[in-house]
N, C-alpha and C positions, 0 to 999 in steps of 0.2 A: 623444228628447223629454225634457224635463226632468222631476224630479220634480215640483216644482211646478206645472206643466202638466197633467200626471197626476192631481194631488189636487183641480185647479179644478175635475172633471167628479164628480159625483156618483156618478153609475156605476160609471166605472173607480177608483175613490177607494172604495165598496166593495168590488169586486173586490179588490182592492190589500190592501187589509185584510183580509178574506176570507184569501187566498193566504196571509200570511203567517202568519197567526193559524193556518192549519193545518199551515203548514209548521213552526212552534214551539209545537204544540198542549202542552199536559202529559202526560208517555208516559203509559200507562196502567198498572194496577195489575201486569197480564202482562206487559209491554212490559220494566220495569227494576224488579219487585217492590218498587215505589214504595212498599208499607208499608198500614197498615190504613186501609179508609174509612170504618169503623162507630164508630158515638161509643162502644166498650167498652174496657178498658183493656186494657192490654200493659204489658209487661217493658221498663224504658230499663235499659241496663247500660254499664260499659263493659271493655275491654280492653286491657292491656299486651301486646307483643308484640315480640319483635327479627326484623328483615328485615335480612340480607345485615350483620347486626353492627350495626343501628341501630333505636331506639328506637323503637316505632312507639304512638302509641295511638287507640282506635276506640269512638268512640261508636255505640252497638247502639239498636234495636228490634227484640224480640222479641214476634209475634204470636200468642200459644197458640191462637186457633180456628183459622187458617192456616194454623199452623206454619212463618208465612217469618219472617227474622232477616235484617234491614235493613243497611246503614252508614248511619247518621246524618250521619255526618260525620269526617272524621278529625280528631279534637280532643281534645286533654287536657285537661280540665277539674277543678278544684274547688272550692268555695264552688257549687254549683248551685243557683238556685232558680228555680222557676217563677209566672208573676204567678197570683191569687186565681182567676182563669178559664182558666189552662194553657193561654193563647197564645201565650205568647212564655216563655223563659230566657235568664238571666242566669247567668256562671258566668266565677271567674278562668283564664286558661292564660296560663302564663310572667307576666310584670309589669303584665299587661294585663287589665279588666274590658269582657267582650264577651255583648250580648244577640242572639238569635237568633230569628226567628219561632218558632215550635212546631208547624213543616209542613216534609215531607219535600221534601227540594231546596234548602231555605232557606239564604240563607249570614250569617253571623256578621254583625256591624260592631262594632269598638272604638265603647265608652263613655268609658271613663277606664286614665289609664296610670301606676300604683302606680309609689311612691317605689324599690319592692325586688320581688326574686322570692319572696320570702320568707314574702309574708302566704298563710296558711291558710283565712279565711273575710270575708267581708263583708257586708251590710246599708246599708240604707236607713235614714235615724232618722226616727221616724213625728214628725209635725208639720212640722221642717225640711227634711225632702226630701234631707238633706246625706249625703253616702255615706261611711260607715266600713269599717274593713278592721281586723283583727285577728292577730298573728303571735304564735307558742304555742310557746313552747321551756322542755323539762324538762330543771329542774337535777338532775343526777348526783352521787353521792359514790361515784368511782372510774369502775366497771361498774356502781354501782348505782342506780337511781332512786329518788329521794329521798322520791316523793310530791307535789313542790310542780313550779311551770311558773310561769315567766315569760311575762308576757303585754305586747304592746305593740297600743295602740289607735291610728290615726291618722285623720284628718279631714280630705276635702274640703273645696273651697270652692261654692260654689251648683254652679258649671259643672261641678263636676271636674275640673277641668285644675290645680290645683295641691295637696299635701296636707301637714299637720302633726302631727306627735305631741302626741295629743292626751294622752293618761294611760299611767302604767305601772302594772304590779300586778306582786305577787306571791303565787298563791294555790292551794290543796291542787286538783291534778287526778292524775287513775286513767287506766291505757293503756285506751285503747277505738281498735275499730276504725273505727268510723264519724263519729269526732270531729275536728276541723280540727287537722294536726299527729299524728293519732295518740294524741291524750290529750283527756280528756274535763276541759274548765274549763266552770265556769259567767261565765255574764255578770254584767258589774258591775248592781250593784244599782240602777242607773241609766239602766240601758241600755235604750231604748224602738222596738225594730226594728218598721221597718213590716212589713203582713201580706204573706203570701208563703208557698211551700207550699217546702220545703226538703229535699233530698235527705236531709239527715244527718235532721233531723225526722222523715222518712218509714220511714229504717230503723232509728231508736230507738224507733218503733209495733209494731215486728214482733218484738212477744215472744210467747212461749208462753200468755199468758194475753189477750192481746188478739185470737190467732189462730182460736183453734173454741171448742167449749162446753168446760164443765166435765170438768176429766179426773180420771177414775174409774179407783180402781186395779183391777187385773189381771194373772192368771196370765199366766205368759210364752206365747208363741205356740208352735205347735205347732213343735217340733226347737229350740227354746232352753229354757234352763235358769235357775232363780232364780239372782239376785247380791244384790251389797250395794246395789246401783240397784233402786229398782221400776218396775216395767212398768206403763205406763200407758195408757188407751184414751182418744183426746180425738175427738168427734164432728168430722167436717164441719159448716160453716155453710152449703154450699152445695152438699152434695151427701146427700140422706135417707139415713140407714141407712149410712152409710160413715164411716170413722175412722182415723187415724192410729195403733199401737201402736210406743210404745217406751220408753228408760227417760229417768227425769228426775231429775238431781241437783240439792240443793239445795244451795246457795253459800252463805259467811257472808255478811251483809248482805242476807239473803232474794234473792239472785241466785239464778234457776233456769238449769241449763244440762240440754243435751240429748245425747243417747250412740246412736249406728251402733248393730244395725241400724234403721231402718222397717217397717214391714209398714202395709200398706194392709188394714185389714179391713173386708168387709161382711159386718153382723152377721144382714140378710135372707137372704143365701145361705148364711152358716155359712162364707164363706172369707175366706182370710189372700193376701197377694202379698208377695212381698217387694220391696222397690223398690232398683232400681238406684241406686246412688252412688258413680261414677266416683270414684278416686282418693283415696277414703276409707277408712281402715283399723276394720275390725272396734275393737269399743268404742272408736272415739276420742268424745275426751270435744269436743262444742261448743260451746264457752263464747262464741265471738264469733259467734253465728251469729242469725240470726230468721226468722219465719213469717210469712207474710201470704195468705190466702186471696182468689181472685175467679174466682166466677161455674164453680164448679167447675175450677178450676185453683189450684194449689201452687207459690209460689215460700219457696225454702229461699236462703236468702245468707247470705254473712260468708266465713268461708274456703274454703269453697267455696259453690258457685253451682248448685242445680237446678232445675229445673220440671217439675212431676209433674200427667199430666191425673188428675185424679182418678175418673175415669170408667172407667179405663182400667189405671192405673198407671202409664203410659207415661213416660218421664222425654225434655222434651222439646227443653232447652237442649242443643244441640252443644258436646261440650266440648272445645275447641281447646289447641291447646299453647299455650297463654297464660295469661297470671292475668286472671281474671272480676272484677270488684269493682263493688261499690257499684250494687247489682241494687234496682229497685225497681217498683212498679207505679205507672202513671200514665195520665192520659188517652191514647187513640191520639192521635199527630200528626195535622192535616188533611190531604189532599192535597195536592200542589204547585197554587199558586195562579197567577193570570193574573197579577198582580202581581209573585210570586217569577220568574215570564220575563220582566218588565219587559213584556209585551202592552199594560199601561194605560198606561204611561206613552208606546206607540206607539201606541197608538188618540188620545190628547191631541195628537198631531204631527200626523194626519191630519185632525181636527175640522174 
């Protein structure tokens, strides 16, 4: 019998529908640890990694009440950003600019396909709608970095489909980790980005003072000893009575950085923990690293990469033979949707 025979009958045309719709249901959260369903945040990261001599890299979810750690997808990404309600992202890999739902299963689609491999970061120009991309290379004298970077801007047309240089610069940027390129340039002074919530934006929030309360100095912890660092006690925001100890050096230019070990202390019980930090050497100093607290849990990023329940102490990111980069917190993804199976658009075939 034909299909179309089949869908004339009302009945069997639900059935039909029915059948399928379960046999492409969305797995469940057990099924293929599809990822979180609670509107709370998680850990997006990502991963470098070599397989059998080849370059692999892995977009993460990580769920600290769960404790499961997703693939996203296998995608290299940079310029990340997310829209105003963290539904969808946008992000470059290789010469291409590609948006993606913000729900586990989702798969990419090309937007726009860049002049070069080369650009670092991109945006939206708020009023025109026109898409820019920007490419950051520091000029050198010899081995040494000079302080300045070249910058080239380029410009869309309405569609995207075609683009031109629009301005060049030359102007003072500092090595940062979380900056397009590696080095941290400010925007021209003209430059009017629509809104948009931005990976890099996200982990230049995550300093020491935007982290917990007010830190208050203190004797070193119990089996350490005074240095030329002071020891500092900085409260949880999210957890009563519990506190970070450790030391904090001050940078010229009012730059704070922070120095191995941790201790987790609750100050109601009178104890200290010391917390695990895989692959970190006693007093290194981290200068490229940040804090961001939620809902009693610790993410640490920059050269290295932890998550600490703070409840607990427990440090909760796996840390694989790979480099972690570019860790931050964000809304959980949604589910896989009836839409990301294509389901609706075979329910519209059968109508």
């Amino acid at each position: 019998m034909r299909l179309s025979a089949i869908a004339g009958d009302g009945r069997l045309r639900a059935a039909l529908f029915l059948a399928l719709a379960l046999a492409w249901a969305p797995p469940t959260h057990a099924d293929v640890l599809a990822g979180p369903h609670l509107p709370h945040r998680v850990v997006t990261y990502f991963i470098d990694r070599s397989v059998n001599g080849q370059a692999v890299s892995e977009w993460r979810i990580l769920d600290p009440v769960t404790r499961i750690d997703t693939l996203f997808g296998d995608i290299s990404a940079r310029g990340v950003y997310w829209d105003t309600t963290e539904t969808s992202a946008m992000y470059l890999s290789g010469d291409r600019l590609f948006k993606v739902r913000w729900e586990m299963g989702a798969l990419p689609w090309p937007i726009s396909r860049l002049p070069s491999y080369d650009f670092d970061d991109w945006w939206r120009e708020a009023g025109t709608r026109r898409l820019r991309a920007v490419m950051v290379r520091a000029l050198w004298h010899g081995a040494t970095p000079t302080g300045w970077c070249r910058t080239e801007t380029w410009q869309s047309d309405r569609e995207g489909s075609s683009w031109k240089l629009a301005r060049t610069d030359t102007t003072r940027c500092e090595d940062s980790y979380t900056y397009p390129g590696g080095w941290r340039v400010s925007d021209p002074s003209d430059t009017r980005r629509g809104p948009a919530i931005g990976l890099r934006q996200l982990q230049d929030a995550m300093t020491i003072d935007a982290w917990g309360g007010r830190p208050e100095s203190v004797r070193p912890p119990h089996g350490e000893s005074a240095s030329s660092a002071n020891w500092y006690f900085i409260p949880c925001r999210s957890v009563a009575g519990r506190g970070l100890v450790f030391r904090i050096l001050r940078r010229p230019g009012g730059l704070k950085t922070f120095m191995a070990p941790f201790y987790l202390v609750d100050r109601a019980r009178g104890t200290q923990q010391l917390l695990e930090t895989p692959a970190m050497y006693r007093d290194q100093d981290l200068r490229l690293m940040g804090m961001e607290e939620q809902d009693g849990f610790l993410l640490i990023s920059g050269i290295r990469t932890y998550v600490y329940d703070l409840r607990t102490g427990t440090q909760i990111l796996a840390q694989p033979n790979a480099s972690v980069r570019h860790a931050v917190w964000i809304k959980a993804p949604a589910p896989p949707s009836v839409d990301s199976l294509g389901l609706r658009r075979l329910r519209e075939r059968f109508r």
